[in-house]
PyMOL CGO cylinders between C-alpha atoms (Angstrom):
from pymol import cmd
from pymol.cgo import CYLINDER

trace = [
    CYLINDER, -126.99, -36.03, -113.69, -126.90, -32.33, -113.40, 0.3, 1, 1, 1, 1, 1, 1,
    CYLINDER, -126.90, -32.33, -113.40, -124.84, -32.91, -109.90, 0.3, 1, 1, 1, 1, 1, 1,
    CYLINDER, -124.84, -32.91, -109.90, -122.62, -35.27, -111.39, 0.3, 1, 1, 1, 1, 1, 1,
    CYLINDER, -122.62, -35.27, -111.39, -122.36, -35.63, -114.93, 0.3, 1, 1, 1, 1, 1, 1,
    CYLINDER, -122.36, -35.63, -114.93, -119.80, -37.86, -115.12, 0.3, 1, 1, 1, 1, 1, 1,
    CYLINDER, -119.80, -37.86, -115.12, -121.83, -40.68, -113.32, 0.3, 1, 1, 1, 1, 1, 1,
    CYLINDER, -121.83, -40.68, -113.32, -121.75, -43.27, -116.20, 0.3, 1, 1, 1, 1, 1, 1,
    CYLINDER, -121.75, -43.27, -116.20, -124.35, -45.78, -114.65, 0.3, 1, 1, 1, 1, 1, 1,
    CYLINDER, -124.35, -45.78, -114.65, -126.63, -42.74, -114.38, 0.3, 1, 1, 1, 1, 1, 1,
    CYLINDER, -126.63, -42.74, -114.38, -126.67, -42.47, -117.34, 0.3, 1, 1, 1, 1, 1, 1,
    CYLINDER, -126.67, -42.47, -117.34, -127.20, -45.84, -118.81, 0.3, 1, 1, 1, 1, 1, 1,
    CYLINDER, -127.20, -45.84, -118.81, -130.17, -46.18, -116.34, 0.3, 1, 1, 1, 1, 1, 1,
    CYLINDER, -130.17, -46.18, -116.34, -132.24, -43.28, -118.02, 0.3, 1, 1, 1, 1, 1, 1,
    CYLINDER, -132.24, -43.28, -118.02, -131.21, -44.64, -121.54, 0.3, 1, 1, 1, 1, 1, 1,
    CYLINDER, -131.21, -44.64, -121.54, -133.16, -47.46, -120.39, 0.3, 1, 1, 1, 1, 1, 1,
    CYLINDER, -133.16, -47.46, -120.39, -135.70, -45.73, -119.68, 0.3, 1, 1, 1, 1, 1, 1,
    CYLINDER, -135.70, -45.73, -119.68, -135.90, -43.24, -122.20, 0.3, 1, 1, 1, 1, 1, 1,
    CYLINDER, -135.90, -43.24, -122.20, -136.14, -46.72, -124.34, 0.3, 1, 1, 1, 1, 1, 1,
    CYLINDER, -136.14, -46.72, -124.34, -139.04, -48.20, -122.20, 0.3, 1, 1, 1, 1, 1, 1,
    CYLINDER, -139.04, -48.20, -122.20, -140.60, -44.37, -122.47, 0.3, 1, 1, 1, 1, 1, 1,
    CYLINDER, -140.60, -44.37, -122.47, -140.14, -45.17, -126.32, 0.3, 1, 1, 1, 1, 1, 1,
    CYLINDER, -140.14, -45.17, -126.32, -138.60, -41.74, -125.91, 0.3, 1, 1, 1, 1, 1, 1,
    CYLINDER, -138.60, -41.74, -125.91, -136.27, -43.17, -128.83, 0.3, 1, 1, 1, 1, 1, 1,
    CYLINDER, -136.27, -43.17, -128.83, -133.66, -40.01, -129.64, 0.3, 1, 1, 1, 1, 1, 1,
    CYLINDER, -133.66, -40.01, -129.64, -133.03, -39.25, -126.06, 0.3, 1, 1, 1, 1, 1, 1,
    CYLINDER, -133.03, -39.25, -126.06, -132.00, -43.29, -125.06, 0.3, 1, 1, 1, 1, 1, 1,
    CYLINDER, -132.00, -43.29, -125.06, -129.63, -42.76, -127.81, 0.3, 1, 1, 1, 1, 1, 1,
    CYLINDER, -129.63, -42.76, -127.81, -127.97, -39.91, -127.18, 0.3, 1, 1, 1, 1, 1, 1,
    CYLINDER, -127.97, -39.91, -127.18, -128.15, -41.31, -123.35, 0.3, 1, 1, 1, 1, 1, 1,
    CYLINDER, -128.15, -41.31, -123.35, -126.56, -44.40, -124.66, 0.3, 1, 1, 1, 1, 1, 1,
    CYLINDER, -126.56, -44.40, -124.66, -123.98, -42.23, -126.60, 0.3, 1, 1, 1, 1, 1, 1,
    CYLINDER, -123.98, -42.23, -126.60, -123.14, -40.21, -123.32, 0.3, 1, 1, 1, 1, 1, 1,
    CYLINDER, -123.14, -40.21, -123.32, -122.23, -43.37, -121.57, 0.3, 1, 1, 1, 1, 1, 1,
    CYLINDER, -122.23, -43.37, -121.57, -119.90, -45.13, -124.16, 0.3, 1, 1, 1, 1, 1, 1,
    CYLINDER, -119.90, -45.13, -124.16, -118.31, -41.66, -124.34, 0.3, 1, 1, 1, 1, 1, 1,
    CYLINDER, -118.31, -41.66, -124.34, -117.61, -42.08, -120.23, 0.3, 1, 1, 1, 1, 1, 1,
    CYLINDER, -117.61, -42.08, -120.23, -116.84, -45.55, -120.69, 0.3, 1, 1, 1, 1, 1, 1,
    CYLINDER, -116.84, -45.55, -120.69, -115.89, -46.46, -124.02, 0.3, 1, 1, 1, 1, 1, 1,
    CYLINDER, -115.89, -46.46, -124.02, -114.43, -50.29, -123.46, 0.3, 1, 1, 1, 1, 1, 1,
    CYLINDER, -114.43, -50.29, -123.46, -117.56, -51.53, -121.79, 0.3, 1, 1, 1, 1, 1, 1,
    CYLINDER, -117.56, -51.53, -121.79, -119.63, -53.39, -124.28, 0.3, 1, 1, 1, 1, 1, 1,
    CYLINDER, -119.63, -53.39, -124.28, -123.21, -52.55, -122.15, 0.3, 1, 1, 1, 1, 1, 1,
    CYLINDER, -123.21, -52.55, -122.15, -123.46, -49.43, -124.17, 0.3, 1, 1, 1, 1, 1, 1,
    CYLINDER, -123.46, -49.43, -124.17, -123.28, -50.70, -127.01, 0.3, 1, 1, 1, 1, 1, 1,
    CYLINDER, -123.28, -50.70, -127.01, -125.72, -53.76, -126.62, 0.3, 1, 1, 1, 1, 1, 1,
    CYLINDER, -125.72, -53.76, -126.62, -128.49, -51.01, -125.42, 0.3, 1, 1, 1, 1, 1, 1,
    CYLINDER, -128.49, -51.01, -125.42, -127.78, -49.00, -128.03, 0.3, 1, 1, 1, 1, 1, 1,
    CYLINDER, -127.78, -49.00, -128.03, -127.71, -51.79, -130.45, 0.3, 1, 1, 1, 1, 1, 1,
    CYLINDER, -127.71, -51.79, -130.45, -131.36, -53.12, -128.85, 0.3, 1, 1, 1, 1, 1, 1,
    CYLINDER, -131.36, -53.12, -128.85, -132.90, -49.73, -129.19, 0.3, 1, 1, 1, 1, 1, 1,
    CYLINDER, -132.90, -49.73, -129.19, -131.82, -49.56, -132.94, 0.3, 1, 1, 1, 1, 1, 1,
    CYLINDER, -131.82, -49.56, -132.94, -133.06, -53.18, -133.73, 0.3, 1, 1, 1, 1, 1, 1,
    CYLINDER, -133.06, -53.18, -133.73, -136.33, -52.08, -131.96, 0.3, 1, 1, 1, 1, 1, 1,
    CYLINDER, -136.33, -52.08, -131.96, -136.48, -49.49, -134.21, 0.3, 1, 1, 1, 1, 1, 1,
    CYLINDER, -136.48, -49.49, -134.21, -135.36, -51.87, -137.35, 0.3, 1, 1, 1, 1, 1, 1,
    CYLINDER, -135.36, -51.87, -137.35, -132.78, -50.31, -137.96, 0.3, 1, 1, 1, 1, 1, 1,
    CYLINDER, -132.78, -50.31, -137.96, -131.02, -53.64, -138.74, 0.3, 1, 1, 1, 1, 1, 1,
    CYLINDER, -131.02, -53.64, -138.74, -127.64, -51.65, -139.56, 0.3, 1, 1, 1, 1, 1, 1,
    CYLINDER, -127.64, -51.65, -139.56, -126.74, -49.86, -137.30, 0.3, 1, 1, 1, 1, 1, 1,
    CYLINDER, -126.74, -49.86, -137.30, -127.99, -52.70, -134.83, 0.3, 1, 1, 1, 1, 1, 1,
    CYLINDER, -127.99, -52.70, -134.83, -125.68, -55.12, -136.23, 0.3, 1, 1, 1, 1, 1, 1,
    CYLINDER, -125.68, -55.12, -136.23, -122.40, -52.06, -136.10, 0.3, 1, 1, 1, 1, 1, 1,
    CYLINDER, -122.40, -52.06, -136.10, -123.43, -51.97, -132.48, 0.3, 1, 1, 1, 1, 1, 1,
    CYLINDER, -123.43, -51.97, -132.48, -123.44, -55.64, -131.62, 0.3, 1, 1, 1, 1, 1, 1,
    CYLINDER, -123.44, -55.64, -131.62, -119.82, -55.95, -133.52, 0.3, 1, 1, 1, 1, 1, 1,
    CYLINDER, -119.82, -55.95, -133.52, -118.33, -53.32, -131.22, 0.3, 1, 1, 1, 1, 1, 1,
    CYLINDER, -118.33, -53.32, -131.22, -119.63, -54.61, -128.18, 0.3, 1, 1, 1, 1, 1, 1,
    CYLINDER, -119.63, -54.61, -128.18, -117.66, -58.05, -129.33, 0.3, 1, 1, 1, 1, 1, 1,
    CYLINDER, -117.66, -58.05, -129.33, -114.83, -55.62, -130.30, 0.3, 1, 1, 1, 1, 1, 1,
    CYLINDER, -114.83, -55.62, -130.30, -114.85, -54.27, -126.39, 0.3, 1, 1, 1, 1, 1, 1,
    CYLINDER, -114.85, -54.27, -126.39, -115.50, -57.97, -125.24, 0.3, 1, 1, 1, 1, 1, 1,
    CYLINDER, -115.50, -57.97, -125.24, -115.40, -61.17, -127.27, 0.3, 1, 1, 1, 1, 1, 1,
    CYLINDER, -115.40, -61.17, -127.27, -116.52, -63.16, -124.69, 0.3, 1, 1, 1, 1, 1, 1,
    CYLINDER, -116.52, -63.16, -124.69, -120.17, -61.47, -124.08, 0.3, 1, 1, 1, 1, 1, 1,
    CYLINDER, -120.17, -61.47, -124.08, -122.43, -64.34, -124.99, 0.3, 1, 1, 1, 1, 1, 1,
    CYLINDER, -122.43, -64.34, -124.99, -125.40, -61.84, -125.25, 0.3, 1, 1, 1, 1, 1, 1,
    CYLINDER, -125.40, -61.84, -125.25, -123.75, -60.13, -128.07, 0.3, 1, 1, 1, 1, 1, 1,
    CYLINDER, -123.75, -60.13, -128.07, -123.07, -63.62, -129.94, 0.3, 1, 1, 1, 1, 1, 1,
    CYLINDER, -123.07, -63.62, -129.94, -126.79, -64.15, -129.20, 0.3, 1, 1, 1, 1, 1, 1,
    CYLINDER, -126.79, -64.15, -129.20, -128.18, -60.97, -130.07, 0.3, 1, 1, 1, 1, 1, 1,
    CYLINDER, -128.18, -60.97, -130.07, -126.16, -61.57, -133.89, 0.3, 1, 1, 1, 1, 1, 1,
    CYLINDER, -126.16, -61.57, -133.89, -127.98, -64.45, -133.92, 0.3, 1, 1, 1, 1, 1, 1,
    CYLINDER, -127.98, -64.45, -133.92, -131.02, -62.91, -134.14, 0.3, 1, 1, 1, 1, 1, 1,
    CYLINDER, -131.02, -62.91, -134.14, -129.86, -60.29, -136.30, 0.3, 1, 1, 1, 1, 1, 1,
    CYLINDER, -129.86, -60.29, -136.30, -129.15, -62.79, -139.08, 0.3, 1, 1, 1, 1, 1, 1,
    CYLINDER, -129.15, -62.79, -139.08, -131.88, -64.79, -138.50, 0.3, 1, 1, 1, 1, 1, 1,
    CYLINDER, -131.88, -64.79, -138.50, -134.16, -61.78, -139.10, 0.3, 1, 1, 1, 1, 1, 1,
    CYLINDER, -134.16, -61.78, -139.10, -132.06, -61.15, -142.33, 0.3, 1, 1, 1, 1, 1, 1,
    CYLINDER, -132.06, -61.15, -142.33, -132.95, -64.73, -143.18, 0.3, 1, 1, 1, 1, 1, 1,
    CYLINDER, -132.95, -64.73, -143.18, -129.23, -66.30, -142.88, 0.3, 1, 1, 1, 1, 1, 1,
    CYLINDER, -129.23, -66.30, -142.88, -129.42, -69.12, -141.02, 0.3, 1, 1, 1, 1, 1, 1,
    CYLINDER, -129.42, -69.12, -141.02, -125.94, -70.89, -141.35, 0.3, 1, 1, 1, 1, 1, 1,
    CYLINDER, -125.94, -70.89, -141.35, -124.72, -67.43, -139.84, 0.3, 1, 1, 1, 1, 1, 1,
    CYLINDER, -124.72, -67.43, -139.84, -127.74, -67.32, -137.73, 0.3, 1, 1, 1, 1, 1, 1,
    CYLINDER, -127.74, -67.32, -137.73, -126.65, -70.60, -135.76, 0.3, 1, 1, 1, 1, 1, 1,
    CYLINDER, -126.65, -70.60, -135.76, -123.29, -69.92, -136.20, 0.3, 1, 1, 1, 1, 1, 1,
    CYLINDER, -123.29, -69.92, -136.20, -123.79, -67.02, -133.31, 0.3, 1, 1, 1, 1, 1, 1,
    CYLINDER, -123.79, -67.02, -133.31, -126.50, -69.27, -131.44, 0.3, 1, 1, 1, 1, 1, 1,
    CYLINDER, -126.50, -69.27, -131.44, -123.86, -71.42, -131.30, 0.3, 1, 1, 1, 1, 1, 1,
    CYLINDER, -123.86, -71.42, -131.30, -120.83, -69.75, -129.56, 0.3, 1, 1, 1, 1, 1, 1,
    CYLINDER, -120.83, -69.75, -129.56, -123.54, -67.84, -127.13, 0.3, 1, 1, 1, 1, 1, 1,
    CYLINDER, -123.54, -67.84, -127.13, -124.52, -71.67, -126.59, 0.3, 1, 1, 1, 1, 1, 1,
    CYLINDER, -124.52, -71.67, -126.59, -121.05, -72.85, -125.65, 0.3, 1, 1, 1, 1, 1, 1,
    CYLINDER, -121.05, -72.85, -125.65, -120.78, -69.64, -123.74, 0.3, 1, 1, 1, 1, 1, 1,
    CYLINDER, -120.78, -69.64, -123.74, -123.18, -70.60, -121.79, 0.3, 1, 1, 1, 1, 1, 1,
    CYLINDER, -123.18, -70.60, -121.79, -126.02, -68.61, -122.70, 0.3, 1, 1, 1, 1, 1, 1,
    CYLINDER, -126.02, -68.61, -122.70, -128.58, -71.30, -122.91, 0.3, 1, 1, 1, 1, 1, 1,
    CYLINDER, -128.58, -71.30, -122.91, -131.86, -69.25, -124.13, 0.3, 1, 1, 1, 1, 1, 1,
    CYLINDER, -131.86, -69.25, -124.13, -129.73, -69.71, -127.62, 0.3, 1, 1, 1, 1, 1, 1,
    CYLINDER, -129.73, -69.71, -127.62, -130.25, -73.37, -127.47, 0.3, 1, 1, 1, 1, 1, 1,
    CYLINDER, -130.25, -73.37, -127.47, -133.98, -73.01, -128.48, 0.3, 1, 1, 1, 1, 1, 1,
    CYLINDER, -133.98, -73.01, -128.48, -132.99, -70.77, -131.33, 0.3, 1, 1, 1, 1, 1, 1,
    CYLINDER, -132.99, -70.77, -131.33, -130.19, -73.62, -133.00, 0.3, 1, 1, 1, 1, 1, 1,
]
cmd.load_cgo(trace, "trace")
């Protein structure tokens, strides 16, 4: 990174594993660095949204699974990652509503979940 800054996938790589480090502040801002480079792909945003929900920080989880569905509605992980998100809230007609559409996706691990 310090010979090429701008390497976007670089940078999503040690966000990862900053996260698996549990090294929690520096996969965000790692995360942040990334969307900045590539602000229209939704990966960002889905590991930035799966380090705040490991953190339960249902909130800002939930902001960050909405604008990876804003950068690409057809992600089927993001449908299936709300999913879970309201089903930890304790909605389930939402809850299955997002299995659901990651279901006709094609995500099948949300099948189980329905």
């Amino acid at each position: 990174l310090l010979i090429k800054p701008d390497l976007a996938e670089a940078w999503y790589n040690r966000a990862y594993v900053q996260k698996q480090l549990r090294e929690f502040n520096r996969a965000r801002e790692d995360y942040n660095q990334y969307i900045r480079l590539r602000p229209g792909d939704p990966l960002g945003y889905l590991g930035k949204g799966n380090l705040y929900a490991e953190n339960m920080n249902w909130t800002s989880a939930l902001d960050q699974y909405r604008a990876a569905l804003a950068n690409d509605p057809s992600l089927a992980i993001g449908y299936f990652n709300l999913g879970i998100y309201y089903a930890i809230m304790n909605d389930r007609n939402e809850a299955c509503t997002h299995f659901q559409k990651a279901n006709q996706m094609g995500f099948t691990d949300a099948e189980s979940k329905m």
